[in-house]
C-alpha positions as CSV (number, residue, x, y, z in Angstrom):
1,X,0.0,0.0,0.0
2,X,1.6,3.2,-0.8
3,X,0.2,6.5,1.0
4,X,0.8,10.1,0.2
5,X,1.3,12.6,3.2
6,X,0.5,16.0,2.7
7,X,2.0,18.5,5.2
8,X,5.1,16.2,5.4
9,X,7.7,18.3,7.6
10,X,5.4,19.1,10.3
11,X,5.2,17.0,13.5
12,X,2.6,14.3,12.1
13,X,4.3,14.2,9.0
14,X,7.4,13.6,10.1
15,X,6.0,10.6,12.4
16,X,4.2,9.1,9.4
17,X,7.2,8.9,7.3
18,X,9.5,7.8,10.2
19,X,7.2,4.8,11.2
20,X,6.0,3.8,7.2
21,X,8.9,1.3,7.0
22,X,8.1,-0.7,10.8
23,X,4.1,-0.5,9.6
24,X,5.3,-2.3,6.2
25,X,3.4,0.7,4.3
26,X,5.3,2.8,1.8
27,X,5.0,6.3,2.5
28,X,5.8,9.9,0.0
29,X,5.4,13.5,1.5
30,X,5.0,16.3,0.2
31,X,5.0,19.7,1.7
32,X,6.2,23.8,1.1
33,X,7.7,25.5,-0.6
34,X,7.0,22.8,-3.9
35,X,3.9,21.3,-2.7
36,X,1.2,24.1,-2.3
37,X,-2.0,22.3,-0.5
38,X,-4.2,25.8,-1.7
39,X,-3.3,25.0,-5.2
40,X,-5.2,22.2,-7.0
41,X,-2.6,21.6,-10.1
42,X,0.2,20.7,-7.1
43,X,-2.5,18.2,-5.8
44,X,-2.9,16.8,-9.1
45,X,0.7,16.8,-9.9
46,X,2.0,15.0,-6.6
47,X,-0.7,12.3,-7.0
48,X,0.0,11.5,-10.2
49,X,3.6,11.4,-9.5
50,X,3.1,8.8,-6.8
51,X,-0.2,7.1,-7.4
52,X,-0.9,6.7,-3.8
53,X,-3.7,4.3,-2.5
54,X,-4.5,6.5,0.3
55,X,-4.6,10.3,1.0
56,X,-3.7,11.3,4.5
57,X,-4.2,15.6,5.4
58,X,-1.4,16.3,8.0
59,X,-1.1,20.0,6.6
60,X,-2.6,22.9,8.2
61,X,-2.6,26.6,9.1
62,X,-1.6,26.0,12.7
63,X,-1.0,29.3,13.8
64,X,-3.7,30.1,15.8
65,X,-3.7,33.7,17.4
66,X,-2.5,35.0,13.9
67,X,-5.0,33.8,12.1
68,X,-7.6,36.0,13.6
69,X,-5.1,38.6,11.1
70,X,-4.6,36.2,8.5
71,X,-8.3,34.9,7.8
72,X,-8.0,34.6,3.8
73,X,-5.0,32.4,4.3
74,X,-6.0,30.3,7.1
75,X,-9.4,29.6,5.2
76,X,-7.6,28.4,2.1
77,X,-5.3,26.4,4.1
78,X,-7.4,24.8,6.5
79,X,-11.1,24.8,4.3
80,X,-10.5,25.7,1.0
81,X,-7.3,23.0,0.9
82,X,-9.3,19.7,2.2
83,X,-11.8,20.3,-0.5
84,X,-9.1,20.4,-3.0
85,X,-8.0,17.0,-1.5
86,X,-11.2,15.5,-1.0
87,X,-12.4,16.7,-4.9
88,X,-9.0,15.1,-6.3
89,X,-9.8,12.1,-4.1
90,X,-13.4,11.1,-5.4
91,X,-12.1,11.9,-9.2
92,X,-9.2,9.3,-8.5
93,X,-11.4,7.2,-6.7
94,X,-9.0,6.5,-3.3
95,X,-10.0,7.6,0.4
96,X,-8.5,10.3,2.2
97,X,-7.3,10.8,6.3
98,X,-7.7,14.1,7.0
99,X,-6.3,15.7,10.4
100,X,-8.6,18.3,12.6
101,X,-8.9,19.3,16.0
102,X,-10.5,19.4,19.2
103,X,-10.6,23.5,18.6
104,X,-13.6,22.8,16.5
105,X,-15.7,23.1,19.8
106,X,-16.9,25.6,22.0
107,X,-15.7,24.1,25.2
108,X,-18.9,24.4,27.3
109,X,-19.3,21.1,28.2
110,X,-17.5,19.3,31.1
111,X,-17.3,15.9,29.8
112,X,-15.4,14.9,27.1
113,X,-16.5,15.4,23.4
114,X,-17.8,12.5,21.0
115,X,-18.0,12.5,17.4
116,X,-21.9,13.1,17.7
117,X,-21.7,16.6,18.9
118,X,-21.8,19.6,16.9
119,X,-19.0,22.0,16.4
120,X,-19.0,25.2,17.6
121,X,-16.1,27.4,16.8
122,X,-15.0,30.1,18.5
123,X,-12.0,31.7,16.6
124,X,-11.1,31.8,13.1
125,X,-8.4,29.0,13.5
126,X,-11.3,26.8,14.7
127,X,-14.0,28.2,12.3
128,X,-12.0,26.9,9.2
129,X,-11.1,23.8,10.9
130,X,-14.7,23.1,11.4
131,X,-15.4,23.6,7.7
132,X,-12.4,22.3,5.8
133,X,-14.3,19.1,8.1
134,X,-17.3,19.9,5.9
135,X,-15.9,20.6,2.9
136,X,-14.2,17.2,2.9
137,X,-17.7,15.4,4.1
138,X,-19.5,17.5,1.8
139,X,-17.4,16.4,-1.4
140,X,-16.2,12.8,-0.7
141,X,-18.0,9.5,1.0
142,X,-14.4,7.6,1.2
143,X,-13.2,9.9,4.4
144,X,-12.1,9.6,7.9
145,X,-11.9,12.6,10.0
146,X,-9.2,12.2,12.5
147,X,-9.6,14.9,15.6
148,X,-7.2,15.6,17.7
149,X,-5.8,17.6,20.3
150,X,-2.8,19.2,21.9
151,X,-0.3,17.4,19.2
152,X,3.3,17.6,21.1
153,X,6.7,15.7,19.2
154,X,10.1,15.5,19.2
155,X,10.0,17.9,16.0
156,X,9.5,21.5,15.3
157,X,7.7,23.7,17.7
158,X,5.2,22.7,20.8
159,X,4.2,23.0,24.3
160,X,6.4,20.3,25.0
161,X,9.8,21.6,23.4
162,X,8.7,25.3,24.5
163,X,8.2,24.1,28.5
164,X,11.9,22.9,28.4
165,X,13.3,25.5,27.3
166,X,11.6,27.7,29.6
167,X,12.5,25.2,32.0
168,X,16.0,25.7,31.7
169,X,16.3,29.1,31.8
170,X,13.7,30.7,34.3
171,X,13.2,30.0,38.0
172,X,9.2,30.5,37.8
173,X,7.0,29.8,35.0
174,X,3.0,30.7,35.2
175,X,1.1,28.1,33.2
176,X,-3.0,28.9,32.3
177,X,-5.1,26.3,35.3
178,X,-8.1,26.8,33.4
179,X,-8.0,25.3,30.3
180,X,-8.7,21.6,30.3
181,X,-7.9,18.9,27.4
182,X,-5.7,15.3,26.2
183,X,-1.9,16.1,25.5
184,X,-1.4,14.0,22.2
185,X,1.8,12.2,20.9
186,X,2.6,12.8,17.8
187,X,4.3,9.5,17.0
188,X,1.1,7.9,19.0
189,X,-1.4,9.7,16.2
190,X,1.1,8.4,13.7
191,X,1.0,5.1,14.6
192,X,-2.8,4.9,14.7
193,X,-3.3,6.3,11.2
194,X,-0.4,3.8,9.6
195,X,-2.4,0.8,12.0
196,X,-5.9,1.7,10.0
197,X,-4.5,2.7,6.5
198,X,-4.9,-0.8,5.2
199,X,-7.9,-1.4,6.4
200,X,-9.5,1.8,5.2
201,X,-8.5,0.8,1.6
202,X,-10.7,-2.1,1.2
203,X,-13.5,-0.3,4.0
204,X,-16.9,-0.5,4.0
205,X,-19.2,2.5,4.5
206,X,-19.7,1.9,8.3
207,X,-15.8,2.9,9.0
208,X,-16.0,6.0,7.4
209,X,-16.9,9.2,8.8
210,X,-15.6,11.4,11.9
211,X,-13.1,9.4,14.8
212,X,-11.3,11.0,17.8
213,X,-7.6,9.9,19.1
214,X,-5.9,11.4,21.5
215,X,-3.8,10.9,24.7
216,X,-6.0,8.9,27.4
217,X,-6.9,11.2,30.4
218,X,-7.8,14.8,30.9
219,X,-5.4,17.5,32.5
220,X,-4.7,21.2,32.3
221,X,-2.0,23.3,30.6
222,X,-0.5,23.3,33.7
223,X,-0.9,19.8,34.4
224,X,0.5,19.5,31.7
225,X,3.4,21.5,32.3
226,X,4.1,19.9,35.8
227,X,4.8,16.6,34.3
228,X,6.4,17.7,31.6
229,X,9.1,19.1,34.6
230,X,8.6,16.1,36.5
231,X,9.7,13.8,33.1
232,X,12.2,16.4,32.1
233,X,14.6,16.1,35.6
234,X,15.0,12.1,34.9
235,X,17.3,13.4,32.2
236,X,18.7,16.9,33.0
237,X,18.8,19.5,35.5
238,X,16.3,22.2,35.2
239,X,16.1,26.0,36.6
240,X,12.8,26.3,37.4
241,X,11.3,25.7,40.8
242,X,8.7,26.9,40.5
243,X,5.1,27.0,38.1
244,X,2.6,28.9,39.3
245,X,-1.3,28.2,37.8
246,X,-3.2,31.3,35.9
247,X,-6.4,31.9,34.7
248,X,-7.0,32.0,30.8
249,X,-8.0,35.9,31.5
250,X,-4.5,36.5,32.9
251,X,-2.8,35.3,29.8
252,X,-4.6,37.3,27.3
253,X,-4.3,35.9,23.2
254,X,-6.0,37.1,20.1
255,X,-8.1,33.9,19.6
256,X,-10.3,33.0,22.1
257,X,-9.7,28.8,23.6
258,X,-12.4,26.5,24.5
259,X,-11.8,25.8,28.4
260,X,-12.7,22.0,28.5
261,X,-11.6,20.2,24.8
262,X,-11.2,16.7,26.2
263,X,-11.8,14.2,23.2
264,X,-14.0,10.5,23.7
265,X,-11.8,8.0,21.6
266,X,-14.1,5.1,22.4
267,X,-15.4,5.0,18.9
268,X,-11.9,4.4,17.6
269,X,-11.2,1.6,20.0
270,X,-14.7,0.0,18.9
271,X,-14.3,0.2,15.5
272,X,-10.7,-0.4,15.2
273,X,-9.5,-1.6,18.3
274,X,-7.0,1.4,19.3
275,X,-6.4,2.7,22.5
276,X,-4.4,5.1,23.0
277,X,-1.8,4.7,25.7
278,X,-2.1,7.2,29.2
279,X,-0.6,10.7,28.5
280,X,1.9,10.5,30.9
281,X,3.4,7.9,29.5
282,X,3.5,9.0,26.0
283,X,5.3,12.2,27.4
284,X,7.8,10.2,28.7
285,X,8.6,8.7,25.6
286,X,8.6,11.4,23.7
287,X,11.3,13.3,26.3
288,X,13.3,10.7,26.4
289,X,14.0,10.5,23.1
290,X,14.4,14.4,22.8
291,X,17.5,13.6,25.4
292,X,18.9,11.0,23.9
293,X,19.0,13.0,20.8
294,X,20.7,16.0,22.6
């Protein structure tokens, strides 16, 4: 089965590729500056080039205070991009795996979200999240819509990677209390998608449609950022001492954040049979092999 990655150098992407060889699926990326997801000719191009089987979405306009300043470009990324996938997909007759997020809701409930309930944006990050979803159900039956939350690797930029630094050169850090969701592994996310990409090639209608993965068990940002500490000082010596909680309204941003984004996975697990693995634990991982890197 051959697979064609779109938004291959960002933290996804780079877990897809790294893990195609152990999942025995072969795996091309593509990604900027000479793969343009806006632009339907580069679609085209790249997927005649590699005549992939399967079609999996891992680029997007992540950026999420900007955006409320960069709506055209966001849109087209994040909307107007999936339905460029998704019309390129049903032409060529092959399903597609595209990426979204647990920003897609309002954050007003206090248990965690299912698949079932409706999206409510809040920002204009979220808005076009919710309809590049739409745009991709709206064009092709053949997808699966993979939300997910609080995406953390040992590449690029994240909460994880920024937390360490920070770590090791302040004394006090204040971390937002308030704000309440599932940190997600990259490489775990990864690893999910490669374990269903065979089976979505031969899939019958009941497996399509919207899933959730993300780490298992809720926390805060500065949950979050405790443990992060608390893995970090198995491997090195950190400055800080000390990380005080904040309320969202004492860390104002541009783009309001939905206080309570924890994501249901038990649809996955039924349907598939994945669970994904505590968060803790997938932390660990993941800093572990940031030191062993270093």
């Amino acid at each position: 089965m051959k697979i064609l990655v779109t938004g291959s150098q960002g933290q996804l992407g780079r877990e897809l590729m790294l893990q195609a060889d152990k999942a025995g699926v072969r795996v091309e990326g593509v990604d900027l500056p000479d793969f343009d997801l806006t632009r339907p000719d580069h679609i085209k191009n790249a997927a005649q080039r590699y005549r992939p089987d399967l079609l999996v979405n891992a680029a997007a306009y992540t950026a999420v205070d900007r955006a409320e300043s960069e709506e055209t470009l966001c849109m087209a990324v994040n909307r107007d991009g999936p339905r460029h996938l998704a019309q390129y997909c049903r032409e060529a007759g092959i399903p597609l795996v595209h990426v979204s997020t647990d920003f897609v809701f309002d954050g007003r409930k206090k248990t965690p979200y299912t698949e079932s309930d409706p999206p409510a944006p809040l920002g204009v990050y979220a808005r076009s999240k919710a309809e590049g979803e739409k745009a991709v159900q709206d064009t092709l039956d053949r997808h699966l819509i993979l939300r997910t939350a609080w995406l953390y690797s040992v590449h690029g930029q994240n909460f994880v990677k920024t937390m360490l630094r920070l770590g090791a050169e302040r004394s006090e850090i204040s971390v937002v209390a308030d704000q309440y969701g599932c940190p997600t592994s990259a490489a775990d996310l990864a690893a999910a998608i490669l374990a269903i990409a065979g089976r979505l090639a031969a899939a019958e209608n009941e497996m399509w449609g919207i899933y959730h993965y993300c780490g298992d068990g809720v926390t805060t940002w500065y949950g979050f950022a405790c443990e992060i500490f608390e893995q970090a000082r198995r491997h090195t010596q950190l400055k800080v001492t000390r990380v005080m909680p904040i309320a969202t309204e004492d860390y104002p941003t541009d783009a309001a954040r939905p206080a309570y984004s924890a994501l249901d996975c038990g649809k996955i697990a039924a349907r598939f049979g994945i669970r994904p693995p505590a968060w803790q634990e997938s932390l660990a991982a993941t800093i572990a092999r940031l030191y062993s890197a270093a």
